[in-house]
mmCIF file of the N, C-alpha and C atoms, coordinates in Angstrom:
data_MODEL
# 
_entry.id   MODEL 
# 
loop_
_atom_site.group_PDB 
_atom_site.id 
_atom_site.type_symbol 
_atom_site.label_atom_id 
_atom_site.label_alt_id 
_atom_site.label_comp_id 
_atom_site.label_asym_id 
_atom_site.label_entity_id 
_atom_site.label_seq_id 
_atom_site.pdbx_PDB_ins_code 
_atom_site.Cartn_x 
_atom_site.Cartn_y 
_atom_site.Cartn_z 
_atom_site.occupancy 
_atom_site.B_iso_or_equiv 
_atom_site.pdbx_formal_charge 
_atom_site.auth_seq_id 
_atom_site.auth_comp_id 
_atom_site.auth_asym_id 
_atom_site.auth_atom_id 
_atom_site.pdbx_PDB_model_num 
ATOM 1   N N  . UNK A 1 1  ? 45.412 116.895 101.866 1.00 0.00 ? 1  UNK A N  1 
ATOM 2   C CA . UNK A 1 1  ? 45.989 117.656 102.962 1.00 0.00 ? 1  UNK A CA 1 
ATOM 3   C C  . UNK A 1 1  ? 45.379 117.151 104.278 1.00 0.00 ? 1  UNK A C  1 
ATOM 4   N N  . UNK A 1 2  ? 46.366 116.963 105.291 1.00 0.00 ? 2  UNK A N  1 
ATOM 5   C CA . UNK A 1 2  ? 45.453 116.210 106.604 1.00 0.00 ? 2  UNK A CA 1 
ATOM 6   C C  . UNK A 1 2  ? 45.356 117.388 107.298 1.00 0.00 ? 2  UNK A C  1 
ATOM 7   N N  . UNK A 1 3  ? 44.472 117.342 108.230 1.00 0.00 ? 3  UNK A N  1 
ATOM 8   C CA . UNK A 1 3  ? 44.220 118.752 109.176 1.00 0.00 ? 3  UNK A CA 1 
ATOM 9   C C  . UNK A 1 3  ? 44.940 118.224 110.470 1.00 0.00 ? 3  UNK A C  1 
ATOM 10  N N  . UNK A 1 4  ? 45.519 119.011 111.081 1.00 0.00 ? 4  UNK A N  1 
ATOM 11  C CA . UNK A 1 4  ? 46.427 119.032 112.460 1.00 0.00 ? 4  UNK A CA 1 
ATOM 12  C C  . UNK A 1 4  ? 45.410 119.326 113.194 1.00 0.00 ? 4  UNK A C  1 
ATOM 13  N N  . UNK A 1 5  ? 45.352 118.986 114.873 1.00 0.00 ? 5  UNK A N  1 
ATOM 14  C CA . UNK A 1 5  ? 44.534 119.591 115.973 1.00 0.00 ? 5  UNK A CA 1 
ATOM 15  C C  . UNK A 1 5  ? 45.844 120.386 116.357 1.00 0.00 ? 5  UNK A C  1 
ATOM 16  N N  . UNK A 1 6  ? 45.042 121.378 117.232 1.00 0.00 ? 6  UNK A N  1 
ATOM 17  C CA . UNK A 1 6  ? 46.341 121.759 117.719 1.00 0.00 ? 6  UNK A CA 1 
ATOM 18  C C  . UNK A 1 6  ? 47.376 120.861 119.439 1.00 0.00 ? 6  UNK A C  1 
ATOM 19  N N  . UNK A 1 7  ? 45.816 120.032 119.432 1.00 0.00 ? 7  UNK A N  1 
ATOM 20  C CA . UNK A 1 7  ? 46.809 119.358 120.353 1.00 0.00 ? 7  UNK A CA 1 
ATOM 21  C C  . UNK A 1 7  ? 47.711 118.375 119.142 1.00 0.00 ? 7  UNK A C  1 
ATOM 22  N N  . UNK A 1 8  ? 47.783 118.349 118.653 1.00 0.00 ? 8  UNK A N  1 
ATOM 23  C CA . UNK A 1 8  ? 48.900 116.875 117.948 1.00 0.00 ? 8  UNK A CA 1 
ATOM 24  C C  . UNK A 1 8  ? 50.277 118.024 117.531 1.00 0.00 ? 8  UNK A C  1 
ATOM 25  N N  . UNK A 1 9  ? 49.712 119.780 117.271 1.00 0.00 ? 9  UNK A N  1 
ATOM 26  C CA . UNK A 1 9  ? 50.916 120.263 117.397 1.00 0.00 ? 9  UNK A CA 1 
ATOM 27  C C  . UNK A 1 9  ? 51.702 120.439 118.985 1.00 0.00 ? 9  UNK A C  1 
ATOM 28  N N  . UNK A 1 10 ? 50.939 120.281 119.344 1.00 0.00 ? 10 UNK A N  1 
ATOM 29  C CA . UNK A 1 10 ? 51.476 120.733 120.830 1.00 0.00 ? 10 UNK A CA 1 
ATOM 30  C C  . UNK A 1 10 ? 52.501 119.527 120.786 1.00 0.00 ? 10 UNK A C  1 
ATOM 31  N N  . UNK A 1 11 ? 51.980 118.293 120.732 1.00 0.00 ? 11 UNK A N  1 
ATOM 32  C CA . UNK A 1 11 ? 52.710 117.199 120.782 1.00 0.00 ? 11 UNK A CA 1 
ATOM 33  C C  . UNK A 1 11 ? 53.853 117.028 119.843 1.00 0.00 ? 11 UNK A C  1 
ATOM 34  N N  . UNK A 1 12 ? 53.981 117.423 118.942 1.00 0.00 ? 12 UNK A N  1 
ATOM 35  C CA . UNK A 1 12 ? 55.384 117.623 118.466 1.00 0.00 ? 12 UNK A CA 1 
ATOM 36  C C  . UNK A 1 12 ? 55.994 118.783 118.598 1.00 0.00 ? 12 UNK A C  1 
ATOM 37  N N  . UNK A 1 13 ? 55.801 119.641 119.121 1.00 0.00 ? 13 UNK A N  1 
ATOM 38  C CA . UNK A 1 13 ? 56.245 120.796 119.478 1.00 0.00 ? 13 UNK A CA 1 
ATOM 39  C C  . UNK A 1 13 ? 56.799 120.394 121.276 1.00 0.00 ? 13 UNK A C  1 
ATOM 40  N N  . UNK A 1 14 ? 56.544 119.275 121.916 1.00 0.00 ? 14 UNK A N  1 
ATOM 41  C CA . UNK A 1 14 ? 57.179 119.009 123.112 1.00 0.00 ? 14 UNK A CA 1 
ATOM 42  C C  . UNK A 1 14 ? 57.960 117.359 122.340 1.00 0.00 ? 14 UNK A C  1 
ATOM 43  N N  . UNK A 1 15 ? 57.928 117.175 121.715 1.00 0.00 ? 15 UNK A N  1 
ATOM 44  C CA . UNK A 1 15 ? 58.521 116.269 120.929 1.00 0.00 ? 15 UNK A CA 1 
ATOM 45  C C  . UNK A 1 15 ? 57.710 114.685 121.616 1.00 0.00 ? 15 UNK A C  1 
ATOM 46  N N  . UNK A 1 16 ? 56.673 115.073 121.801 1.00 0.00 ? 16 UNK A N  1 
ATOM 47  C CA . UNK A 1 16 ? 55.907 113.557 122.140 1.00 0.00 ? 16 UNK A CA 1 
ATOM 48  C C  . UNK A 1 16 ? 54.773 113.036 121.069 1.00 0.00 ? 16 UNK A C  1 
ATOM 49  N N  . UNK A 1 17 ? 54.951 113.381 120.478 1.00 0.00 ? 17 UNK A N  1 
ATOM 50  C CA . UNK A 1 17 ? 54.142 112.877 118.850 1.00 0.00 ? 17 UNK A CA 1 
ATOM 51  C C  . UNK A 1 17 ? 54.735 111.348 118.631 1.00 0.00 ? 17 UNK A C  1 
ATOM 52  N N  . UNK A 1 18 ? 53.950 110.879 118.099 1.00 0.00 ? 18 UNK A N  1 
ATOM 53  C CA . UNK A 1 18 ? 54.415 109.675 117.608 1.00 0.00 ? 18 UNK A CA 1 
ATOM 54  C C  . UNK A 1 18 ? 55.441 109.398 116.335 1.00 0.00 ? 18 UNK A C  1 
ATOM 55  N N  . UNK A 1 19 ? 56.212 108.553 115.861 1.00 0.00 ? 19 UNK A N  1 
ATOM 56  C CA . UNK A 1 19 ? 56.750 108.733 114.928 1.00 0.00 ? 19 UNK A CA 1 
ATOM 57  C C  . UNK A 1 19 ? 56.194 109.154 113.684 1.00 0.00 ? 19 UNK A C  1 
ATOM 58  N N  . UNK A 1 20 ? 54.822 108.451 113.338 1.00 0.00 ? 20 UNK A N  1 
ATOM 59  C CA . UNK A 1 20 ? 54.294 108.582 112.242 1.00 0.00 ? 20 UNK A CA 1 
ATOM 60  C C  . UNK A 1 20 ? 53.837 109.998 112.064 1.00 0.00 ? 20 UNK A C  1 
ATOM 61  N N  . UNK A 1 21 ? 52.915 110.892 113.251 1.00 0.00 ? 21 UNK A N  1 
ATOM 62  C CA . UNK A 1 21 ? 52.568 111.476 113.017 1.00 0.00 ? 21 UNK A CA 1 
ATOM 63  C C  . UNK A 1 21 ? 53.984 112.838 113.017 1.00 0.00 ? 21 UNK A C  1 
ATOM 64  N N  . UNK A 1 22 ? 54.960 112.618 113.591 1.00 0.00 ? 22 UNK A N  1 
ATOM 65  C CA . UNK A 1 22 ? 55.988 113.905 113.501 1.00 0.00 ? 22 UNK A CA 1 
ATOM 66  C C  . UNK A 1 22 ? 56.194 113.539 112.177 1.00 0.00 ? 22 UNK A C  1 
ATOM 67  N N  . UNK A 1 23 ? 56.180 112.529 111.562 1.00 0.00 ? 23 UNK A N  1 
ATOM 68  C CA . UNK A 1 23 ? 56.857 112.681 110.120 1.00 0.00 ? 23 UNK A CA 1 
ATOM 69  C C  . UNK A 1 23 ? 55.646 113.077 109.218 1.00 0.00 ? 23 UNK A C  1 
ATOM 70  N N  . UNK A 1 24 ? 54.262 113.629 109.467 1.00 0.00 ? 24 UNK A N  1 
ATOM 71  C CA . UNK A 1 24 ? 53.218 113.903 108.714 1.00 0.00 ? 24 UNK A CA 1 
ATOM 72  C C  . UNK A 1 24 ? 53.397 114.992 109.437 1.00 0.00 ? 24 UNK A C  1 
ATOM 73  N N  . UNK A 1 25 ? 53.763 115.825 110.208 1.00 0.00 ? 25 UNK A N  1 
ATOM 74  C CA . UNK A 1 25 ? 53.123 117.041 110.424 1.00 0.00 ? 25 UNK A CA 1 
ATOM 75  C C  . UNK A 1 25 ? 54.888 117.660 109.954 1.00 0.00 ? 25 UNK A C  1 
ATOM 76  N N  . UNK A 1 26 ? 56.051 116.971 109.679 1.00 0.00 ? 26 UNK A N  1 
ATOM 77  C CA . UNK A 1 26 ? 57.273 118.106 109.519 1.00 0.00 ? 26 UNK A CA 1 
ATOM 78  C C  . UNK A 1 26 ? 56.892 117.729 107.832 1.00 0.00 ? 26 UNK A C  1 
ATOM 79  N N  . UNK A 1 27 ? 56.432 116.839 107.062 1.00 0.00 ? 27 UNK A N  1 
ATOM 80  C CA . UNK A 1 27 ? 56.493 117.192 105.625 1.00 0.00 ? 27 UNK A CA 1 
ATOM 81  C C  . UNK A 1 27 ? 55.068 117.919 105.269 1.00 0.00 ? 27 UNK A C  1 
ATOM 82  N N  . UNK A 1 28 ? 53.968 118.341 106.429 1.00 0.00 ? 28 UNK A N  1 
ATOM 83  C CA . UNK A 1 28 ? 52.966 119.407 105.998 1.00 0.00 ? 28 UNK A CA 1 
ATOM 84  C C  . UNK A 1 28 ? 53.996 120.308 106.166 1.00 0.00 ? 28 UNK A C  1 
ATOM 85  N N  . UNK A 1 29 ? 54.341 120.632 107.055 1.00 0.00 ? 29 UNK A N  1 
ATOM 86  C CA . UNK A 1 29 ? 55.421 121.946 107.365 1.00 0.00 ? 29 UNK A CA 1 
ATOM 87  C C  . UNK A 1 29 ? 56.336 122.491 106.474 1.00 0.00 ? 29 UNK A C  1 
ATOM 88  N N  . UNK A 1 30 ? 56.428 121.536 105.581 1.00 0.00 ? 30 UNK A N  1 
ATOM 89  C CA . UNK A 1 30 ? 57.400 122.034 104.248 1.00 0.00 ? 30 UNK A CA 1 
ATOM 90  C C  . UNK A 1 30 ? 56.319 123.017 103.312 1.00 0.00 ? 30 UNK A C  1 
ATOM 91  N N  . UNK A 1 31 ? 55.051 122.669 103.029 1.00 0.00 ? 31 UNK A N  1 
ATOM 92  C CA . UNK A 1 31 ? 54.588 123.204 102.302 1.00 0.00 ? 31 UNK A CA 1 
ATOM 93  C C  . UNK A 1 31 ? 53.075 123.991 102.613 1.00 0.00 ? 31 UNK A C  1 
ATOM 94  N N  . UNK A 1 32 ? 52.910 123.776 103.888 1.00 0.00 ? 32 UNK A N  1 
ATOM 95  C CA . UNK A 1 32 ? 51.451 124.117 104.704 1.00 0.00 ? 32 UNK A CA 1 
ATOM 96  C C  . UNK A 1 32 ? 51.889 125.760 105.411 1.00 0.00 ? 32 UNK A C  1 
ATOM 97  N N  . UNK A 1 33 ? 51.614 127.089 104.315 1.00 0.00 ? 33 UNK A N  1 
ATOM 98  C CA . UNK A 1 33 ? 52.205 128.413 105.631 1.00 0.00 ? 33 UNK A CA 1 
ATOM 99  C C  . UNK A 1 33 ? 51.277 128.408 106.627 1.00 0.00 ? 33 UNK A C  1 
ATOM 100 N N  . UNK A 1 34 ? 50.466 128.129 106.450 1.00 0.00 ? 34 UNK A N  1 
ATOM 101 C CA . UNK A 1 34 ? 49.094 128.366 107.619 1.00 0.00 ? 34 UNK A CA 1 
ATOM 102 C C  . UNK A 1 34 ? 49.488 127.043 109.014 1.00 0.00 ? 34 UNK A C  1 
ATOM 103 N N  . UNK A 1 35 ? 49.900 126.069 108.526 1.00 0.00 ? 35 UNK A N  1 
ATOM 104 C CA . UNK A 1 35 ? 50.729 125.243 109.330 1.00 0.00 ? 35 UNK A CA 1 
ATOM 105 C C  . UNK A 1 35 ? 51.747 125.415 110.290 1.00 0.00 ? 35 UNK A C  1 
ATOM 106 N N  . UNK A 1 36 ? 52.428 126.288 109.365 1.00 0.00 ? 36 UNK A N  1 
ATOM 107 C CA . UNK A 1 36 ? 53.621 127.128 109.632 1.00 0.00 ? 36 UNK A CA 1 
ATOM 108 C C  . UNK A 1 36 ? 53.710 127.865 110.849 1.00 0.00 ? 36 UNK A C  1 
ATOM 109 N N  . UNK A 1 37 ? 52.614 129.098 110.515 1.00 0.00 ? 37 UNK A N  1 
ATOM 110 C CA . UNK A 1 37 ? 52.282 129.494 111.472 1.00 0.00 ? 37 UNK A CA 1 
ATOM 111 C C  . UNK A 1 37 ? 51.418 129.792 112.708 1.00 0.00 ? 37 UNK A C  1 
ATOM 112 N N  . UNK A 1 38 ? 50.719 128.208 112.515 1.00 0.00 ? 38 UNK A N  1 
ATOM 113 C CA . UNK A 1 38 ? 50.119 127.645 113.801 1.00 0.00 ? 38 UNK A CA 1 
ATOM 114 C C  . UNK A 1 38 ? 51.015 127.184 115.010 1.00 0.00 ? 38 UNK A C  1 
ATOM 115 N N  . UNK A 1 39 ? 52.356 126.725 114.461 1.00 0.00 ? 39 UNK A N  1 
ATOM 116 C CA . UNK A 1 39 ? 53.476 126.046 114.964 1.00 0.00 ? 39 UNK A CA 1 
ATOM 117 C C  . UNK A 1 39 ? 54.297 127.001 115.795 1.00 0.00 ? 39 UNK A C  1 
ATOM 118 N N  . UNK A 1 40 ? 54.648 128.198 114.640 1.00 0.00 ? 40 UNK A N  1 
ATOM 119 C CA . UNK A 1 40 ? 55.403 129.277 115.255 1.00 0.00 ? 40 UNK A CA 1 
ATOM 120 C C  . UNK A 1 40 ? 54.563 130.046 116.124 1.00 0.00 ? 40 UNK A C  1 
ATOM 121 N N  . UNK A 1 41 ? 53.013 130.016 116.421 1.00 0.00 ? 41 UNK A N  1 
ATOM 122 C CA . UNK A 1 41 ? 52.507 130.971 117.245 1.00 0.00 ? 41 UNK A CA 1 
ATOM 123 C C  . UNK A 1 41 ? 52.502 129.843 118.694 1.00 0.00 ? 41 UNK A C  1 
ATOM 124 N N  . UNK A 1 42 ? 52.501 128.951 118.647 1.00 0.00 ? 42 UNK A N  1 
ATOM 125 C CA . UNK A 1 42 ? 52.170 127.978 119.779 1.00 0.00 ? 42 UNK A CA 1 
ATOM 126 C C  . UNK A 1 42 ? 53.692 128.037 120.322 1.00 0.00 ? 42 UNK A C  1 
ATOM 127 N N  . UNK A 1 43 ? 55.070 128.220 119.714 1.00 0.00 ? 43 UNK A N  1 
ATOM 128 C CA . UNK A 1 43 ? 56.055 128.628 120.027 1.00 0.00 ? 43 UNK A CA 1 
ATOM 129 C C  . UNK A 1 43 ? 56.811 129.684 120.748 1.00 0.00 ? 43 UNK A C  1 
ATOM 130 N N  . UNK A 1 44 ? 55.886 130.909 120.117 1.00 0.00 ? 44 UNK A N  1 
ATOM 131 C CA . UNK A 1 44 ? 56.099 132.306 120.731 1.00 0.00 ? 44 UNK A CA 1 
ATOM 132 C C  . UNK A 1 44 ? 55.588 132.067 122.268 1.00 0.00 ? 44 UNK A C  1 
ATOM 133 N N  . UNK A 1 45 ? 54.127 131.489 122.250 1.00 0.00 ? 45 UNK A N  1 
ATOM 134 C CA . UNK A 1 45 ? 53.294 131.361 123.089 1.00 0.00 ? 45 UNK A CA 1 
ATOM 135 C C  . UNK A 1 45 ? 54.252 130.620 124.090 1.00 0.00 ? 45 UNK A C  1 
ATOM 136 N N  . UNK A 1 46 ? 54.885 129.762 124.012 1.00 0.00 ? 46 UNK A N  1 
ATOM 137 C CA . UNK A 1 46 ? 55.960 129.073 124.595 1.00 0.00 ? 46 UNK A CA 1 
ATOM 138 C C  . UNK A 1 46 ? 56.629 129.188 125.128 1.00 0.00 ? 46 UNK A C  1 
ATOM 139 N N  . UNK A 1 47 ? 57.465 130.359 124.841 1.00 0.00 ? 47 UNK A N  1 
ATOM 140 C CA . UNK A 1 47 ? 58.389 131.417 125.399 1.00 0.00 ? 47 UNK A CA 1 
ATOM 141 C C  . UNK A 1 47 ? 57.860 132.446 126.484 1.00 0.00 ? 47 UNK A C  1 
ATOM 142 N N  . UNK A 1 48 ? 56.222 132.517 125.907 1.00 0.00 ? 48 UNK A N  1 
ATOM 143 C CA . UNK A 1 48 ? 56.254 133.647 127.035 1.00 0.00 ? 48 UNK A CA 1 
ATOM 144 C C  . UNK A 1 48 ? 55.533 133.260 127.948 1.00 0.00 ? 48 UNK A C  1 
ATOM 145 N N  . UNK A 1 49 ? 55.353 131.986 128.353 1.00 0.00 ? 49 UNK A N  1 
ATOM 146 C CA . UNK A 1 49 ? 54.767 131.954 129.181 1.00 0.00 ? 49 UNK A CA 1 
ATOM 147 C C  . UNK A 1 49 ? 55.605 131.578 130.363 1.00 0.00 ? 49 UNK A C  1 
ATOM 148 N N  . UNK A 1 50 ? 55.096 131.558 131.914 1.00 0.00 ? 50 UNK A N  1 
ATOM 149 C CA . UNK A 1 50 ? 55.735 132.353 132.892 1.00 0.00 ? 50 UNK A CA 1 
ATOM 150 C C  . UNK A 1 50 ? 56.505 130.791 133.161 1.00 0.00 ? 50 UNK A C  1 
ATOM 151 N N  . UNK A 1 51 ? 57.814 130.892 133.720 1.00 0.00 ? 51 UNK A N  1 
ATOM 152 C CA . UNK A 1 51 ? 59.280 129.579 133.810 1.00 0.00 ? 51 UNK A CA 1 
ATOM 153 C C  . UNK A 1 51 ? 58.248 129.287 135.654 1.00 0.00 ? 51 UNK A C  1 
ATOM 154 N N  . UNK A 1 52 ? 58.216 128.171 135.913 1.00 0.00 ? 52 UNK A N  1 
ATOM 155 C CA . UNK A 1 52 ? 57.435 127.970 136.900 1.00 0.00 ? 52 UNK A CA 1 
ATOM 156 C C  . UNK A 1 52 ? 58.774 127.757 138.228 1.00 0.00 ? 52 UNK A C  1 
ATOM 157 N N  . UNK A 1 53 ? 58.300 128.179 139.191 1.00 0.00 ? 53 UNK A N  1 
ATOM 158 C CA . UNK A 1 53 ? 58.898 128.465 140.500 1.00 0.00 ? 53 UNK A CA 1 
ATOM 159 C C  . UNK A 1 53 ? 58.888 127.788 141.534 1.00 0.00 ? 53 UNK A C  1 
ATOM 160 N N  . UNK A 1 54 ? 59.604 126.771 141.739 1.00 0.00 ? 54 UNK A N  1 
ATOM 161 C CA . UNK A 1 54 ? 59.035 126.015 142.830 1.00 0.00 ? 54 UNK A CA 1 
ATOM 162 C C  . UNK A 1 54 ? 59.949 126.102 144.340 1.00 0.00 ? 54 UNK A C  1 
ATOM 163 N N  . UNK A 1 55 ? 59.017 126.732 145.199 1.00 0.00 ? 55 UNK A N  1 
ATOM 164 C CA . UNK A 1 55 ? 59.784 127.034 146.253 1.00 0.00 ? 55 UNK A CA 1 
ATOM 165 C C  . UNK A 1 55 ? 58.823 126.516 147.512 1.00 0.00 ? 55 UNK A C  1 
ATOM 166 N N  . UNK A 1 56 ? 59.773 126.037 148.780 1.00 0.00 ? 56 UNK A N  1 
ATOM 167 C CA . UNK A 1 56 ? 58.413 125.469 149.623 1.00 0.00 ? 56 UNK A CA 1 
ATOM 168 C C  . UNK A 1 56 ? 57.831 126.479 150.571 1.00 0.00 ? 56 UNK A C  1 
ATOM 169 N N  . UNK A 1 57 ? 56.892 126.247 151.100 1.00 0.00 ? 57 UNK A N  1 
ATOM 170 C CA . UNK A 1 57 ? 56.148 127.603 152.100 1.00 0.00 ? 57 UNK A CA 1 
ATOM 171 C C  . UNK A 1 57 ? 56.634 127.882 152.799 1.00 0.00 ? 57 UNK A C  1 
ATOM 172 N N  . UNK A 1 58 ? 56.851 129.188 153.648 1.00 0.00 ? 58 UNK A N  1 
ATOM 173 C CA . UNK A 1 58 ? 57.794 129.630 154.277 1.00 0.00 ? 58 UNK A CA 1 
ATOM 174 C C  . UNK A 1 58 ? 57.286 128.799 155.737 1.00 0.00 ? 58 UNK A C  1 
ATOM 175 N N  . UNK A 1 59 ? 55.878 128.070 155.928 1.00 0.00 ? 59 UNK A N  1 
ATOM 176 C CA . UNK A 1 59 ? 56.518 127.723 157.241 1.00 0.00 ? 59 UNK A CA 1 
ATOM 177 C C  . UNK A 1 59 ? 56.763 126.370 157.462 1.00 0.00 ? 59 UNK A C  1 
ATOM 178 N N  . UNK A 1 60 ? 57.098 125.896 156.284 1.00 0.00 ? 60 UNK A N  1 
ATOM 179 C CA . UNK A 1 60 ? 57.924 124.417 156.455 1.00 0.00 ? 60 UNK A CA 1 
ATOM 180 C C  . UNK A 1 60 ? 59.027 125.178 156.344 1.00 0.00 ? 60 UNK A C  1 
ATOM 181 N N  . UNK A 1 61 ? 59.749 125.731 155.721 1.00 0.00 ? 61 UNK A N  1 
ATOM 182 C CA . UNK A 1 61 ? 61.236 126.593 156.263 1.00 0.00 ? 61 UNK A CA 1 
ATOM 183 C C  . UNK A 1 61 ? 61.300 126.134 157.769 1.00 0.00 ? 61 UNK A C  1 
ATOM 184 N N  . UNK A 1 62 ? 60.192 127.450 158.096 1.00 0.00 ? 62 UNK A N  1 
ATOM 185 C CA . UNK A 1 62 ? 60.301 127.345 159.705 1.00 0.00 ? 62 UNK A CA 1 
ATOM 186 C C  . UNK A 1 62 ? 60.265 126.840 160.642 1.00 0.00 ? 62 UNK A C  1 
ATOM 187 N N  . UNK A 1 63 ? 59.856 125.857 160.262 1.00 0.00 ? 63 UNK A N  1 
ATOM 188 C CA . UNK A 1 63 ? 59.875 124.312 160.989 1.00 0.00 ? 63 UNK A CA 1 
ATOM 189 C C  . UNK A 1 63 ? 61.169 123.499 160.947 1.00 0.00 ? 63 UNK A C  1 
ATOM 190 N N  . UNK A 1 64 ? 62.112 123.532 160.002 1.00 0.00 ? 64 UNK A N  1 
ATOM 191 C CA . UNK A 1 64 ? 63.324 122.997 159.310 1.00 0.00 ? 64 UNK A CA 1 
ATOM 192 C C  . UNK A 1 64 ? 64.207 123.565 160.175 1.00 0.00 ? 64 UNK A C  1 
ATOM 193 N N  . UNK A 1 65 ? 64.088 125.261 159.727 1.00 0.00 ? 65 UNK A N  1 
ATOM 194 C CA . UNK A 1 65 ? 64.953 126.030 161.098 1.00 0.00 ? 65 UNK A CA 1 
ATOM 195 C C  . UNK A 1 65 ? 65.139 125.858 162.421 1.00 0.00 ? 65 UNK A C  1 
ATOM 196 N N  . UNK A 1 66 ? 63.371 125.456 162.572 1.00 0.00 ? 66 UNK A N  1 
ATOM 197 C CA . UNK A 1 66 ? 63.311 125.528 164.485 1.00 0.00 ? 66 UNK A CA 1 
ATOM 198 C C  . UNK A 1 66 ? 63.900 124.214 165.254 1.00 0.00 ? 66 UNK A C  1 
ATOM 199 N N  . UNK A 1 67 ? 63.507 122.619 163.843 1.00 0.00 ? 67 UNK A N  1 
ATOM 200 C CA . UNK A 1 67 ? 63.753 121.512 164.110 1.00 0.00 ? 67 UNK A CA 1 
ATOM 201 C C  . UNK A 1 67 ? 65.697 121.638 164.359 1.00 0.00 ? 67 UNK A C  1 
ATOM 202 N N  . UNK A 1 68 ? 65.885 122.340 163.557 1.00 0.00 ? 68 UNK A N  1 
ATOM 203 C CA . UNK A 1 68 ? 67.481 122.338 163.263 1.00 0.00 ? 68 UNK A CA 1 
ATOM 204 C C  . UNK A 1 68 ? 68.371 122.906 164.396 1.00 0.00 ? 68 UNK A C  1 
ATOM 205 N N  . UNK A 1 69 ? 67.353 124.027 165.013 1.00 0.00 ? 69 UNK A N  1 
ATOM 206 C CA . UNK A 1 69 ? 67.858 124.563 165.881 1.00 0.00 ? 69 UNK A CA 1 
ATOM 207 C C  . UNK A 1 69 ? 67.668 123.863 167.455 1.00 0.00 ? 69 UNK A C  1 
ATOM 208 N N  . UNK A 1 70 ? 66.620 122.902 167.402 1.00 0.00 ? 70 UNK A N  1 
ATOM 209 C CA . UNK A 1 70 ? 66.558 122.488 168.633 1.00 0.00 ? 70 UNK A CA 1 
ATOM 210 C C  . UNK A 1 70 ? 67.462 121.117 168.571 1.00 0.00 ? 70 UNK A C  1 
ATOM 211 N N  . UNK A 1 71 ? 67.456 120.394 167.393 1.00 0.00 ? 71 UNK A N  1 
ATOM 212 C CA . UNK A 1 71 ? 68.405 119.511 167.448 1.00 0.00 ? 71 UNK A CA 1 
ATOM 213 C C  . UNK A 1 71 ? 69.909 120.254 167.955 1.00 0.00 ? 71 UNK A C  1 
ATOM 214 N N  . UNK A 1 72 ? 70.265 121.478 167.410 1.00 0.00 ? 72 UNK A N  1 
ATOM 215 C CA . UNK A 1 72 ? 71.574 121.771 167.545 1.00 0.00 ? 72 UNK A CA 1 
ATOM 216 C C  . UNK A 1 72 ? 72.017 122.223 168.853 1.00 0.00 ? 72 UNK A C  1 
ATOM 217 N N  . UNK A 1 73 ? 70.803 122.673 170.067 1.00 0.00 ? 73 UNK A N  1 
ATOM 218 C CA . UNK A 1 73 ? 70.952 122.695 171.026 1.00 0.00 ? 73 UNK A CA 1 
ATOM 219 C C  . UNK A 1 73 ? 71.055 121.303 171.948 1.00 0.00 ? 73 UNK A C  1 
ATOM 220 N N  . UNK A 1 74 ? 69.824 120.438 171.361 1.00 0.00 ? 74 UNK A N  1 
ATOM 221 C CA . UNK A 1 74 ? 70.575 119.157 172.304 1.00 0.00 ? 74 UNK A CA 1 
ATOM 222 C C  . UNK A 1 74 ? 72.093 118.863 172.081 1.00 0.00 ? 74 UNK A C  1 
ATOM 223 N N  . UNK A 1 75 ? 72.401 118.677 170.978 1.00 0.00 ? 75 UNK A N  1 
ATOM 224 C CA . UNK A 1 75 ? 73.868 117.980 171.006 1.00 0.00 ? 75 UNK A CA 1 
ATOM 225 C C  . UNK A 1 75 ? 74.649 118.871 171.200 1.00 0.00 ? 75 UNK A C  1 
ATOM 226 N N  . UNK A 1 76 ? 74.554 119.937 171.308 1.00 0.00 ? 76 UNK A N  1 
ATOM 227 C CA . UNK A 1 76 ? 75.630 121.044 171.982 1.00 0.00 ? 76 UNK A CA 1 
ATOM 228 C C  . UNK A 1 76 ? 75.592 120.469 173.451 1.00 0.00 ? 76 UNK A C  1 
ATOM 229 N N  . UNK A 1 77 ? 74.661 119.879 174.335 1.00 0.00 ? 77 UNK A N  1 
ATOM 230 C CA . UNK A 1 77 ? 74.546 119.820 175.715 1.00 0.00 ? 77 UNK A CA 1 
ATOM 231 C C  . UNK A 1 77 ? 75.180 118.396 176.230 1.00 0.00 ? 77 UNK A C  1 
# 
């Protein structure tokens, strides 16, 4: 029986494992429950962790706005 780290599950669980080793850790998975559910908890864990947000600071906004707005006054003139 080979022992998994849990980084090498992580790595097939984002599907960056190597060939050899995804094909040693999905035929432990056939018969390893403790395997099993090292996999499915790093999964759950997966799900709940928070969808990341990427938004820029509000005062580069404000800079965008003010740039936008002073451009839009020159060429109005």
């Amino acid at each position: 029986m080979t022992l998994f780290t849990p980084e090498d599950l992580l790595l097939y669980l984002y599907k960056e494992s190597s060939p050899d080793l995804t094909a040693a850790i999905e035929a432990a998975l056939k018969e390893d429950w403790t395997l099993q559910e090292k996999l499915q908890s790093l999964q759950l864990a997966e799900n709940q962790l928070e969808k990341v947000v990427v938004a820029p600071r509000m005062e580069v906004i404000l800079k965008v706005l003010n740039y936008a707005r002073e451009t839009a006054v020159e060429s109005a003139h």
